[in-house]
C-alpha positions in Angstrom: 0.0 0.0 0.0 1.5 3.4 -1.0 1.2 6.2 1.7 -0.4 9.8 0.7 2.6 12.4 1.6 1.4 15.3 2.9 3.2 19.0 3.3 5.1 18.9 7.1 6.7 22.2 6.0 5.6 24.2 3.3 8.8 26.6 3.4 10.9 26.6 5.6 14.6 28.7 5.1 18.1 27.3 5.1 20.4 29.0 7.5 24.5 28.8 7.8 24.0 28.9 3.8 27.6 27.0 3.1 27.8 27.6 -0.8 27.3 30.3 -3.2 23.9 29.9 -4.4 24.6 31.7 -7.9 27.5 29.4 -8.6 26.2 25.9 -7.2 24.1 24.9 -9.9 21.0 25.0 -7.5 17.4 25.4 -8.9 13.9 25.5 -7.4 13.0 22.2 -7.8 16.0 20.2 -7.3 16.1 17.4 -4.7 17.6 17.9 -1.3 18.1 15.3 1.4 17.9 15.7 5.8 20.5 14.5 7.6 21.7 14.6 11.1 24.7 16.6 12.4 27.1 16.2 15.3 25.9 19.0 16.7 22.2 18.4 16.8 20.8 20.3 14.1 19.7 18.8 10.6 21.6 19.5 7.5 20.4 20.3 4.4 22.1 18.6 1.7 21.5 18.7 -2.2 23.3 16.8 -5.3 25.3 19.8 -7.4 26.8 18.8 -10.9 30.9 19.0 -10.4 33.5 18.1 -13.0 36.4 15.6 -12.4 39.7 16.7 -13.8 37.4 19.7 -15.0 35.5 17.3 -17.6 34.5 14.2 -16.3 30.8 15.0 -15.0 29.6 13.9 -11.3 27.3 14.3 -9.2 28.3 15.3 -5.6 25.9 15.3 -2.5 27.3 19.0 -0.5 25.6 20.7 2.7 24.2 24.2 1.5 23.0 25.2 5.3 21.0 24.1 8.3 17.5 23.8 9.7 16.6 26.3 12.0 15.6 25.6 15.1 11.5 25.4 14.7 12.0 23.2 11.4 14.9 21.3 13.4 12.4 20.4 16.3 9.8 19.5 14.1 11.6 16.9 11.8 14.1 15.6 14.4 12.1 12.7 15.0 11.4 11.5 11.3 14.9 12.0 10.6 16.3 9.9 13.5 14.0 7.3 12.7 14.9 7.1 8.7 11.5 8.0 7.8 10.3 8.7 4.0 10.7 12.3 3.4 10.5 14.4 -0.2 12.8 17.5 0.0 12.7 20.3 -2.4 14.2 23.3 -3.0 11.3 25.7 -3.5 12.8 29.3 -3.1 16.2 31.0 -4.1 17.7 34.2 -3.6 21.3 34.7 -4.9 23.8 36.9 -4.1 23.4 39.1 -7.3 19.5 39.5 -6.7 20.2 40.9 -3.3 18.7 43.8 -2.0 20.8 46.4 0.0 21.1 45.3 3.4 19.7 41.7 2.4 21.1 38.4 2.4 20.9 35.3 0.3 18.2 32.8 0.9 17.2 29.2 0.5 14.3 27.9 1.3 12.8 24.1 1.4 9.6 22.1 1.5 9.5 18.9 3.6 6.6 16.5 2.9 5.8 13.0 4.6 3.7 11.0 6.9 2.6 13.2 9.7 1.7 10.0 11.7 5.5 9.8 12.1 6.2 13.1 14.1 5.1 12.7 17.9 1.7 14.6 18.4 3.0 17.3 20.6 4.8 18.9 17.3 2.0 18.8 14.9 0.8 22.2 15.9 -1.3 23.5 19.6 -4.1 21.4 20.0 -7.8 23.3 20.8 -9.9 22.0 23.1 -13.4 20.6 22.1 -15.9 22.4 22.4 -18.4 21.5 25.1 
């Protein structure tokens, strides 16, 4: 039986950006994958096109940033765990677009099975009314 995957995180941004977005390749759209870090926060990582021996193409999985702390808490357990997660890049803001004073931006989309995250993280839960 295939599972529905449903939106955990419709956008959330990528913080300690690690690469230069204009020059990485990087497109909305493009695949990105969660993984834990040794210092308790999830990484962000996505496959960029490099050359070998400048023309020899590859594919390299690179960390472009971190989770923030909200995301971080959200998806901690369905990353411990291994669970199915789709990963996208859905917003990009290079360095040359920049506005003055701004800063470049990426942001993701996490979907998945929300039965995986502990109940206490889906969101405040109301009271019934009586």
């Amino acid at each position: 039986m295939q599972d529905l995957l449903q939106p955990l995180i419709h956008k959330a941004a990528v913080q300690d950006i690690a690469v230069h977005i204009a020059r990485s390749g990087l497109s909305i759209g493009d695949e990105a994958e969660l993984h834990l870090l040794a210092e308790d926060c999830i990484g962000v990582f996505a496959l960029r096109h490099r050359r070998l021996l400048g023309f020899i193409p590859r594919r390299v999985s690179t960390l472009i940033g971190v989770l923030g702390p909200q995301a971080g808490a959200i998806l901690t357990p369905a990353v411990e765990n291994g669970e199915l997660l789709r990963v996208r890049i859905v917003g990009l803001t290079p360095e040359h677009l920049v506005t003055a004073g701004g800063r470049p931006e990426i942001h993701i989309s996490v979907w998945g099975d929300p039965r995986v995250l502990p109940a206490a993280k889906q969101g405040p839960q109301r009271p019934l009314p009586a």
